[in-house]
C-alpha positions as CSV (number, residue, x, y, z in Angstrom):
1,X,95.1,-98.6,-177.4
2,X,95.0,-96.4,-180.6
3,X,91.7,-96.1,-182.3
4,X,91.8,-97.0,-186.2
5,X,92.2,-93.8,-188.4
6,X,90.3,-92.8,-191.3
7,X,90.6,-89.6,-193.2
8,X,87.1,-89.4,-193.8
9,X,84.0,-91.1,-191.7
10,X,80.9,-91.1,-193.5
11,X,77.4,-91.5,-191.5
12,X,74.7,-92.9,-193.5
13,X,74.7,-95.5,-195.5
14,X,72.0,-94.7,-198.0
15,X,73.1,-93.3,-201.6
16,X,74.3,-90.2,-200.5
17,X,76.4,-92.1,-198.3
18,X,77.4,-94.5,-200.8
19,X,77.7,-92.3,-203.3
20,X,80.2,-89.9,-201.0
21,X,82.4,-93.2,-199.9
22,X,82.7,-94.2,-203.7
23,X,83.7,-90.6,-204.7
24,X,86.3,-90.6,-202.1
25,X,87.7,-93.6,-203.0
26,X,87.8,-92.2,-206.7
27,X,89.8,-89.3,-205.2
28,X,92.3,-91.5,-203.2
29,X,90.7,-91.2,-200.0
30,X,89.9,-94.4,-197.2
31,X,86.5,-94.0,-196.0
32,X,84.3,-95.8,-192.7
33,X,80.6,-95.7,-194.0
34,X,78.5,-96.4,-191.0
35,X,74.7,-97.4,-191.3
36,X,72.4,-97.7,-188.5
37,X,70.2,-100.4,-190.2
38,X,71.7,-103.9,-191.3
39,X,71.4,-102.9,-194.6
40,X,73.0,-100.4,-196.7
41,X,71.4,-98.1,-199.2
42,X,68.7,-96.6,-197.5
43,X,65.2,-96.3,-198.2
44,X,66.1,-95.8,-201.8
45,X,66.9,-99.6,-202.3
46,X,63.2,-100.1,-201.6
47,X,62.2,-98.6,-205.0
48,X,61.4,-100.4,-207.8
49,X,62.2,-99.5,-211.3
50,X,59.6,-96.8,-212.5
51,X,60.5,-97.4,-216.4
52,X,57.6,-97.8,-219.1
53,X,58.5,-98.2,-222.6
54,X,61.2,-95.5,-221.8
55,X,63.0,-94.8,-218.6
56,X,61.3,-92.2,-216.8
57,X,64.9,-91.3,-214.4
58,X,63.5,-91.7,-210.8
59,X,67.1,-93.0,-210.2
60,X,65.6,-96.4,-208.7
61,X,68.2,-98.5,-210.5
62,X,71.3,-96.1,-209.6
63,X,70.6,-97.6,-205.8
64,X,71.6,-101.3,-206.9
65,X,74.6,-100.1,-209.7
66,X,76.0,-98.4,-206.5
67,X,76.1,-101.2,-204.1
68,X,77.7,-103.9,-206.2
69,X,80.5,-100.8,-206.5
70,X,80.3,-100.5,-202.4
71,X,81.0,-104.2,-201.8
72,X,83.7,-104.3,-204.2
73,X,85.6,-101.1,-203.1
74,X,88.6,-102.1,-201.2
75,X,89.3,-98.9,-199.7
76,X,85.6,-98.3,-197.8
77,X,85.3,-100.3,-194.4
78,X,81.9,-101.2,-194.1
79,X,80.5,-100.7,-190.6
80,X,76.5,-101.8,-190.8
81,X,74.0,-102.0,-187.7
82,X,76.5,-99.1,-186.0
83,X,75.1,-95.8,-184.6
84,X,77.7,-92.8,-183.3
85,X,77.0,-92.8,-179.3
86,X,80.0,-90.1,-178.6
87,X,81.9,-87.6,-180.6
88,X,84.9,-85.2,-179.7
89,X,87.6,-82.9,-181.8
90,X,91.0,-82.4,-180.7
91,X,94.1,-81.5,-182.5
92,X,91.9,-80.4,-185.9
93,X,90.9,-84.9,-185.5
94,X,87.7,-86.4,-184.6
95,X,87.3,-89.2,-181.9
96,X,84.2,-90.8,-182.8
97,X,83.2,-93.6,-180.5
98,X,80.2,-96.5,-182.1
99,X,78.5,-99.2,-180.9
100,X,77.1,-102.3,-183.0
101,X,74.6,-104.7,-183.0
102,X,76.1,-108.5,-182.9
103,X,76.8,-110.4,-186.4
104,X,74.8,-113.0,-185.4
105,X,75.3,-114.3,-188.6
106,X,78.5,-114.4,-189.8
107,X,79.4,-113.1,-193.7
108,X,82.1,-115.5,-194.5
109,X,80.0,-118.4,-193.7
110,X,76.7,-117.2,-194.6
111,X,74.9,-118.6,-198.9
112,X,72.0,-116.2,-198.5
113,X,70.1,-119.8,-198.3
114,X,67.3,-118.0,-195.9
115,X,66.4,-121.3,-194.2
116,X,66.8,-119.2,-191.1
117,X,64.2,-116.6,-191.8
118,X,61.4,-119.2,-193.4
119,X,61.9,-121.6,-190.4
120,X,62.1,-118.6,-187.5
121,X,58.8,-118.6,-185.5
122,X,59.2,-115.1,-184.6
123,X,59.0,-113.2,-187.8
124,X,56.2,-111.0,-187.0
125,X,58.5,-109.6,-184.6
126,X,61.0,-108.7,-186.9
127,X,63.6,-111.4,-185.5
128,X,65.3,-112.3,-189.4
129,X,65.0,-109.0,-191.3
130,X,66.2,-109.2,-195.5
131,X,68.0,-106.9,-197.8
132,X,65.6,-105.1,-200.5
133,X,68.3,-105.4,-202.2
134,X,69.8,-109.0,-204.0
135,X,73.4,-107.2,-203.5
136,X,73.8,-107.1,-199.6
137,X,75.4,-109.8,-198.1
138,X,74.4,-111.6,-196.1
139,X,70.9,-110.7,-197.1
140,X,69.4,-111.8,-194.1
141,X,70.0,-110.3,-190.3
142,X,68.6,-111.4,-186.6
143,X,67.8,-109.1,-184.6
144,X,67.9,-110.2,-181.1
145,X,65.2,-107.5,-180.0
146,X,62.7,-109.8,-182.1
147,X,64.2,-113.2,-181.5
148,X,62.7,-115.6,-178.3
149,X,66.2,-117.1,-177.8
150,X,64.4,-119.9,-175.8
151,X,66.0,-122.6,-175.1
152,X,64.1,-124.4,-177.4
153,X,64.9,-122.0,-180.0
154,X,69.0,-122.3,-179.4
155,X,68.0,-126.5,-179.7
156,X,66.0,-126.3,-182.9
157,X,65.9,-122.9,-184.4
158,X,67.7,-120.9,-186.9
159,X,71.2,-121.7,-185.2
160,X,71.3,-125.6,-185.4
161,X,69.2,-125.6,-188.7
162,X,71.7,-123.2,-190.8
163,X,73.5,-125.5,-192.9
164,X,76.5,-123.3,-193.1
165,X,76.7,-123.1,-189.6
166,X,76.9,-119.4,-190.1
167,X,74.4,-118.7,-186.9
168,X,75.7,-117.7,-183.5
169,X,72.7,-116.8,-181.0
170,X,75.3,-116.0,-178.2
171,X,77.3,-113.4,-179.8
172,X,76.8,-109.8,-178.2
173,X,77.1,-105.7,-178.5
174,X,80.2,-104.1,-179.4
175,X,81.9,-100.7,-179.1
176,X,84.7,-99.0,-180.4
177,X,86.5,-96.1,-181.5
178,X,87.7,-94.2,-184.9
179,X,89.3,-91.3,-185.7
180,X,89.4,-89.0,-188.4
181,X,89.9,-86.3,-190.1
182,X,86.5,-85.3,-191.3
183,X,83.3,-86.6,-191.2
184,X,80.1,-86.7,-193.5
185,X,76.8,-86.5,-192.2
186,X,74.1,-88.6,-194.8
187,X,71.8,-89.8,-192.4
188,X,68.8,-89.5,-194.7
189,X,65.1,-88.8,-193.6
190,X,62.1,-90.7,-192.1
191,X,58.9,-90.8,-193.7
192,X,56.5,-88.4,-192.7
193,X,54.2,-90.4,-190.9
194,X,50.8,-91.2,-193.2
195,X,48.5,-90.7,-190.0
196,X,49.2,-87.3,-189.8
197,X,46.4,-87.2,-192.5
198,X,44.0,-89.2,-190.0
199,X,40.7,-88.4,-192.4
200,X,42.5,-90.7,-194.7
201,X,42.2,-93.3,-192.6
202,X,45.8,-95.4,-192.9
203,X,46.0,-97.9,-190.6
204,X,42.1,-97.9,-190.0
205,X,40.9,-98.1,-193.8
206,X,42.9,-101.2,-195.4
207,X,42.4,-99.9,-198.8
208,X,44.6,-96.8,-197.6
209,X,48.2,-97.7,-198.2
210,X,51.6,-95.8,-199.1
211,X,53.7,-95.6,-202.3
212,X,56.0,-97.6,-200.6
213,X,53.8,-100.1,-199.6
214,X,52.7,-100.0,-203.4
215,X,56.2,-100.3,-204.6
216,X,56.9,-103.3,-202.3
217,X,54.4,-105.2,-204.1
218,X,55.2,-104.2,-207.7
219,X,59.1,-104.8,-206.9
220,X,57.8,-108.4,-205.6
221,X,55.9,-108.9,-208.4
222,X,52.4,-109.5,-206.3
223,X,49.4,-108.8,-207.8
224,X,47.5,-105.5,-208.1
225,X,44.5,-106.3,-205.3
226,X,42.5,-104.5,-202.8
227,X,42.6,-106.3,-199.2
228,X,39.8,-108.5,-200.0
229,X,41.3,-110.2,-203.1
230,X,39.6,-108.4,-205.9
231,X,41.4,-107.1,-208.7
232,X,41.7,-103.6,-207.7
233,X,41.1,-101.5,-211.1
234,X,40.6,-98.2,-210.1
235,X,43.3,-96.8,-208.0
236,X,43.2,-92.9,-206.2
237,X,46.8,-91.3,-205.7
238,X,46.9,-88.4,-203.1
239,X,50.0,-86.2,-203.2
240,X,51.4,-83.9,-199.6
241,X,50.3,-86.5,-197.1
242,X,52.8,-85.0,-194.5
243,X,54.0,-81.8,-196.4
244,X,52.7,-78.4,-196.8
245,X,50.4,-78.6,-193.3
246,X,50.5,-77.0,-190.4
247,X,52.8,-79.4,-188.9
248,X,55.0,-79.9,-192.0
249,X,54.6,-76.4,-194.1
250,X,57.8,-77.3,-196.3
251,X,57.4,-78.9,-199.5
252,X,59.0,-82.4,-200.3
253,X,59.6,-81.9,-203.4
254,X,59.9,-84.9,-204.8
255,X,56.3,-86.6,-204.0
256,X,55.1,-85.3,-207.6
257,X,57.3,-86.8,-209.5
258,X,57.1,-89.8,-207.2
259,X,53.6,-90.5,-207.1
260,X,53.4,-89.5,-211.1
261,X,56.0,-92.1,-212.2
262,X,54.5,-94.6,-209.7
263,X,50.7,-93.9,-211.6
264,X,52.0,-93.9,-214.8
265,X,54.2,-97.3,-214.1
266,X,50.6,-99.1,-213.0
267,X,48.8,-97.9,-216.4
268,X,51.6,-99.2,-218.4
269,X,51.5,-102.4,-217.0
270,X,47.8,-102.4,-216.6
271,X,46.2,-100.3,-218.8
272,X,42.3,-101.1,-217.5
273,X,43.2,-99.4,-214.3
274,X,42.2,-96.3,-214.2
275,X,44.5,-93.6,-212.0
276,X,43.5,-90.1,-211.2
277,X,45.5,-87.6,-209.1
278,X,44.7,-85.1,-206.5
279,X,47.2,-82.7,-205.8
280,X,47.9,-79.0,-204.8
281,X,50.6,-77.9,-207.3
282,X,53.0,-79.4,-210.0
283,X,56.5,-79.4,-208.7
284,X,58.9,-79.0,-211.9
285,X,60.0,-82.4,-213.1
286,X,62.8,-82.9,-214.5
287,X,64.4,-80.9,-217.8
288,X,61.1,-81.1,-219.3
289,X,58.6,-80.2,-216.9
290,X,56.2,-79.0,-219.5
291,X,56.9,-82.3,-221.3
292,X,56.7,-84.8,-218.5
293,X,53.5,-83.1,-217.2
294,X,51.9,-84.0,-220.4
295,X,52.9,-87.6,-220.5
296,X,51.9,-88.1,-217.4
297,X,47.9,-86.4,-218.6
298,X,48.1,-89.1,-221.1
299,X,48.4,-92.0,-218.4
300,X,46.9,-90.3,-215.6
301,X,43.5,-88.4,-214.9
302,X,45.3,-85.1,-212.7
303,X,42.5,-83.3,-210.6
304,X,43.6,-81.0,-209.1
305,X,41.8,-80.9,-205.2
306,X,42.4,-83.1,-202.0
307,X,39.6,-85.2,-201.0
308,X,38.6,-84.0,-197.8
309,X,38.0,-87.5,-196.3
310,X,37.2,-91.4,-197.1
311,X,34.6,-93.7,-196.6
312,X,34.0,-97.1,-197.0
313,X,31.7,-98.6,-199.0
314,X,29.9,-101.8,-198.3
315,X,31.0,-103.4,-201.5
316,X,34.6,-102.8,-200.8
317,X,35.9,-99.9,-202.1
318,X,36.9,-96.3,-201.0
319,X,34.8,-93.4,-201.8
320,X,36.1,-90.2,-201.8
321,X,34.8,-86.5,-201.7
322,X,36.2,-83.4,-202.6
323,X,35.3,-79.9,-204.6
324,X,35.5,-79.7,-208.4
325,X,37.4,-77.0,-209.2
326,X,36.3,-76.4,-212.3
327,X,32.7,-76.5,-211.1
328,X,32.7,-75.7,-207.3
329,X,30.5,-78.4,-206.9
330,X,30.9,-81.5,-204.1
331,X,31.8,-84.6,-206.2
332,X,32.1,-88.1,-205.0
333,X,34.5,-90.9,-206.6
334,X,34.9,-94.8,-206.1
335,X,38.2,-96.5,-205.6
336,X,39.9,-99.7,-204.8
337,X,42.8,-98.5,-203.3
338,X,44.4,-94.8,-202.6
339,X,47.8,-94.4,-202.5
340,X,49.6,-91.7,-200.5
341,X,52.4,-90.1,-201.6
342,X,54.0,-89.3,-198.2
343,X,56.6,-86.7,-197.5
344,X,60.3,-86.3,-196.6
345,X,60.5,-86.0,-192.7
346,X,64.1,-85.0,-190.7
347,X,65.3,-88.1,-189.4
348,X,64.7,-88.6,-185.9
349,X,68.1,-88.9,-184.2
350,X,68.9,-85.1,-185.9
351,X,68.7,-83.5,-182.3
352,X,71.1,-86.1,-180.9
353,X,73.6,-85.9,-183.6
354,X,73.6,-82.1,-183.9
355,X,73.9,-82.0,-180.5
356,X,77.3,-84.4,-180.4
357,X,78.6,-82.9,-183.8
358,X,77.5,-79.1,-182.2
359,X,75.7,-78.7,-185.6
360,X,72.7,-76.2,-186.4
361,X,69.2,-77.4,-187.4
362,X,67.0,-75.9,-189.5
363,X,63.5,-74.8,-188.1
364,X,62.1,-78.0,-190.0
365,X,64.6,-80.5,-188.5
366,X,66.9,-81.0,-190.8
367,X,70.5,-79.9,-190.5
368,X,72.0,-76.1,-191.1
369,X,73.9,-75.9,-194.3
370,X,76.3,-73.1,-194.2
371,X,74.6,-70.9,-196.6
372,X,72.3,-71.4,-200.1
373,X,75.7,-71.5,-202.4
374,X,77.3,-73.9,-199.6
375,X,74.8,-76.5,-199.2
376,X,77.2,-79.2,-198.6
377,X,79.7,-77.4,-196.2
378,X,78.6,-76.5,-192.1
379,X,79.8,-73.8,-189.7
380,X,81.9,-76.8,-188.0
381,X,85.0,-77.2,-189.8
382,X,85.5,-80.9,-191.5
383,X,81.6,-81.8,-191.2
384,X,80.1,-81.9,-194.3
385,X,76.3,-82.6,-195.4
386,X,74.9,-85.0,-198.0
387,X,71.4,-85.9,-199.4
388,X,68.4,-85.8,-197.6
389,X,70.3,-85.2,-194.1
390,X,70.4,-81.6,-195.4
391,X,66.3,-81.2,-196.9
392,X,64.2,-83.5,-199.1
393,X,66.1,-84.3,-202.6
394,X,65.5,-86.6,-205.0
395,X,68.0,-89.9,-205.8
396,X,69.7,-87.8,-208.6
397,X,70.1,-84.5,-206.3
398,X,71.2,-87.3,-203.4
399,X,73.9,-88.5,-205.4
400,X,74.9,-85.2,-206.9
401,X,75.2,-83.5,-203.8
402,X,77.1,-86.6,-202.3
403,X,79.7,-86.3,-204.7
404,X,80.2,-82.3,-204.3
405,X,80.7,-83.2,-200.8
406,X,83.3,-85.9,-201.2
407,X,85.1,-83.4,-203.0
408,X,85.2,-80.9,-200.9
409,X,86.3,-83.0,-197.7
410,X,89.1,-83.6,-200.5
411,X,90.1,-80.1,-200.4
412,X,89.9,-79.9,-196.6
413,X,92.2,-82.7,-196.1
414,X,94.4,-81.5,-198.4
415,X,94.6,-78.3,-196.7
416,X,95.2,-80.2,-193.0
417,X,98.8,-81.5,-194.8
């Protein structure tokens, strides 16, 4: 049996990914995006818009303008909860075999109702997962890792409540093949992981939590608190948790702006909170870095240390210490929550994939680009690199990138006929 063809497979489905199918289709090109995760765009679709009384471009809303154009491009087949498990190149093609996790719930039948995730008893296991974004559909997926699949569940649970009857417990794995002739790599990053500042305390100290975490209750529209209820009114920001150490000595370039916008986004909408800063160094923002730095002294206090530990206090809050640099002196400040800005890590399947796609890494993890002028292009004809697959980027650079890519599998294919 023939596998389908595609001129161009595309792994990732974050916006590089996106952003590489849509350009493709632009060009007159079909495209198979493939996402590991139910869910397509990445861990960009978790941000929330960053805009004050102007838009400060952290590219947040870019993420949901490109997945209402994903779901409505007919020429991009759309293959989510799918990882690569074999690759081969014969004949200048690629044989690309996939497996998938089960559509348990089925897309045609499914009205996003999400009955089946407020009635499931094993959410804290992650058995109904939803979309960040209002754009996927369905927005809701069970995974059967998480799910009991009693018999008592399959009797009353998610399956017999749906009223759509969209829900089918028994449906299993699948496998196939395509083939193609090229292939995109946009597998994104991970986040570095926010214990590998352990004097922090994330995960011990419940005051310590991520930007993410931050922008997950912002986006939800919760209310600014520390973990015991009380308005939390004086917030502490630490950039590099998980860059520029001695297990990560690369910058991630985009925490600055990051953990800047996020600041400045809290003092516009609450301007009795208080925000200060610590950070190393200023990456250049934007076309105005100059200009945005100021802004940004306006809204937020920048110091410019990192605290060398945090302790509890028994009313509630954090205290922090660190070394004044205009003074050299030890100071000590109070906060109700610290936010850490947390680096841009290689994703964590790199090895295997390089391995099937005989791709390069970089000593850092990611993967090889061909050179500094050729940062899309690899040293194995018809793979191509987009986004944060290739080194930390920002949503702008992502999409940029992305689209050089798409057009230069454009010129490859052309060059195959």
């Amino acid at each position: 049996m023939n596998s389908p063809k595609h001129p161009v497979v595309i792994l990732g489905g974050g916006i590089a990914g996106i952003s590489a199918a849509l350009e493709l289709a632009k060009l007159g090109h079909e495209a198979a995006l493939i996402e590991k995760s139910p869910f397509f765009g990445g861990h960009a679709a978790h941000f929330c818009c960053k805009a004050t009384d102007k838009c400060q471009k952290c590219g947040a809303c870019l993420v949901d303008q490109r997945l209402r154009e994903l779901f409505q491009a007919p020429d991009i087949a759309l293959y989510p909860h799918t990882e690569l498990t074999h690759a081969e190149r014969g004949n200048g093609h690629f044989r690309l075999a996939f497996k998938s996790k089960p559509d348990i719930i089925d897309p045609t039948r499914c009205i996003d109702c999400g009955i089946c995730y407020d009635e499931c008893p094993s959410i804290d296991k992650g058995a109904v997962l939803v979309a960040a974004s209002a754009t996927q559909h369905p927005r809701y997926f069970i995974d059967p890792e998480g799910c009991l699949l009693s018999h008592e569940c399959l009797l009353q649970g998610c399956q017999r409540m749906c009223p759509a009857k969209a829900i089918d417990l028994t449906r299993e794995d699948s496998a196939f093949e395509l083939e193609a002739s090229a292939v995109i790599v946009a597998t994104g990053y991970q986040p570095a992981d926010p214990a590998s500042r352990p004097h922090y305390g994330y995960g011990r100290l419940l005051q310590v939590i991520t930007g993410r975490e931050l922008e997950e209750k912002l986006r939800l529209g919760e209310d600014l608190t520390r973990p015991d209820g009380q308005p939390a009114r004086r917030l502490g920001f630490i950039q590099c948790v998980g860059s520029r150490d001695r297990l990560h000595p690369y910058c991630s370039r985009v925490c600055c702006a990051y953990g800047l916008r996020l600041a400045k986004l809290i003092r516009h909408h609450h301007p009795e909170v208080e925000a200060v800063t610590f950070y190393m160094d200023i990456q250049s923002i934007g076309a105005d870095p100059a200009g945005f730095q100021a802004e940004a002294c306006q809204a937020v206090h920048l110091v410019r240390a990192m605290p060398g530990g945090l302790q509890a206090s028994p009313e509630g809050s954090l205290i922090a210490r660190y070394l004044d640099e205009s003074t050299d002196q030890p100071v000590s400040r109070e906060f109700d929550l610290v936010v850490l800005a947390v680096g841009i890590s290689p994703g964590k399947d790199n090895p295997d994939l390089a391995e099937m796609l005989d791709l390069t890494l970089t000593p850092e993890g990611f993967f090889q680009s061909l050179d500094g002028e050729h940062r899309t292009g690899t040293t194995q004809p018809g793979v191509f690199l987009a986004g944060t697959a290739e080194g930390p980027r920002s949503i702008a650079e992502c999409i940029s990138q992305a689209a050089a890519a798409a057009r230069e599998v454009h010129e490859y294919i052309k060059a195959l006929v």
